[in-house]
N, C-alpha and C positions, 0 to 999 in steps of 0.2 A: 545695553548690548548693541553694538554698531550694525545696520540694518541687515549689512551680507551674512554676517553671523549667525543671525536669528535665523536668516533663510536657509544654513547651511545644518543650524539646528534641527529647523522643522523638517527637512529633507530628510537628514537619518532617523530623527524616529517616527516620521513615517516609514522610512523602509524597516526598522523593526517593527512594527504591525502588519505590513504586507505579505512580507515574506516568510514562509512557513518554513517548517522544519525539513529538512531530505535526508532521507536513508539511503544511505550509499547503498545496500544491498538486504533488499527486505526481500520477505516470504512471502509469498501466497496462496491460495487455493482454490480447487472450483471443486466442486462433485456433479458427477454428470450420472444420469440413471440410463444403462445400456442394457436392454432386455429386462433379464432378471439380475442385475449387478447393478450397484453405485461403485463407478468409476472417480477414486479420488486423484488428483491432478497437483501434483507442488512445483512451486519454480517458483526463481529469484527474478527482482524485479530487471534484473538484467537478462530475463527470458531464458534461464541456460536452469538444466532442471534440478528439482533438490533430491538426489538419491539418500536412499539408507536414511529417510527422516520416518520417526515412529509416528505412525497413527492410531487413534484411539477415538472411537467413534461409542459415544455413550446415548442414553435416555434421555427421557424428562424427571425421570427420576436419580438421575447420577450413574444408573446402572451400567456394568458395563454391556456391549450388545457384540464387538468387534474391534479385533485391535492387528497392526501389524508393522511392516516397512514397507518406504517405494522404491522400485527396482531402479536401477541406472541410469530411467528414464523421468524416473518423479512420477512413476505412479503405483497405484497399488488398488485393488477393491475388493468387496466384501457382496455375499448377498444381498437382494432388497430386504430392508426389513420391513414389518409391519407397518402398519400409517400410522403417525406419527411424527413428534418433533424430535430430533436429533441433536447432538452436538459433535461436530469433527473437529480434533484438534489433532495438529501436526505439526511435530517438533523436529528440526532440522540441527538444533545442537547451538552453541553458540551466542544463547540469545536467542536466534530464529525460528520463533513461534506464534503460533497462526490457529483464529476458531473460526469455525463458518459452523454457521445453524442451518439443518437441513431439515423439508421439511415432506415428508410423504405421506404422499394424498391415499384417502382408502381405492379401493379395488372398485376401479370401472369407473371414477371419475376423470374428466376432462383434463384436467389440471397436473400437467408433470411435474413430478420431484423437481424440488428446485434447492439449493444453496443462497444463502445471500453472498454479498461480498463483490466485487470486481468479476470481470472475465477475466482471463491469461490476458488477450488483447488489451482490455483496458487499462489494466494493471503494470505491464509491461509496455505501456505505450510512453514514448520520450516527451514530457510535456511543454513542447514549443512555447504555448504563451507564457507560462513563467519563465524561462529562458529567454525571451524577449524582453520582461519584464524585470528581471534581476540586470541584464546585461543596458537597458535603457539608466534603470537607478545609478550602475556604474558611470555610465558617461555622463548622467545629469551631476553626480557628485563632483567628478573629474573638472566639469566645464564650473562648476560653483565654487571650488578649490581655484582655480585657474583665473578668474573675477576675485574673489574673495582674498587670498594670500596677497596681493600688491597692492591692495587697499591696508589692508594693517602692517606694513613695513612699517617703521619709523621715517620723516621724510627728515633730508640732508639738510 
């Protein structure tokens, strides 16, 4: 294999390793504990919120504890439950579903209810380094095509 070749090889499958996969429009969740309420929170990674998505907020035992939809806004909550680990799953249709383990602390300890998973912020944030990163791979390709292609002409 002629040396440019090989380099134009190793180029693209390195950028198949690099480069992960992107959901055009994924879901996500927070649960936030407000007083006596967990505050559940949906939206699309485009920040714009997921109405009328069902929630179902179970046990550790499968059980059910609470279930509903989010209003217009993407949200929707339930009373505190007991301490305990949780599961919130929220389905927006489509495909677009989403679990966060939530996990509340007993009564009079330090430690706030918390959800894993992303923040809204995090979640929704536009991830500039791989967009630099994908948009570099392009011009490195570009300029190795560019080198590469009038090396392997046939010469006159």
């Amino acid at each position: 294999m002629p040396r440019p070749l090989l380099g134009a090889t190793i180029l693209f499958l390195a950028s198949l390793i690099i480069i992960r996969p992107v959901s055009a429009h994924a879901l996500g969740a927070e649960c936030k504990v407000r007083a006596d309420r967990v505050e559940v929170e949906a939206f699309f990674s485009d920040d714009t919120p997921a109405p009328r998505a069902a929630v179902r907020v179970t046990n550790s035992a499968n059980g059910l504890v609470a279930e509903g939809k989010t209003d217009s806004d993407g949200r929707w909550s339930f009373g505190l439950p007991a301490a305990g680990r949780y599961e919130v799953t929220v389905d927006a249709g489509d495909g677009h579903r989403v679990t966060r383990n939530l996990v509340v602390p007993a009564v009079g300890s330090a430690a706030p209810a918390t959800s894993d998973g992303p923040s809204r912020e995090e979640f929704t944030r536009t991830p500039w380094a791989m967009v630099a990163l994908g948009l570099a791979l392009i011009a490195a390709a570009a300029i190795g095509l560019r080198i590469v292609l009038p090396r392997l002409r046939p010469t006159k």
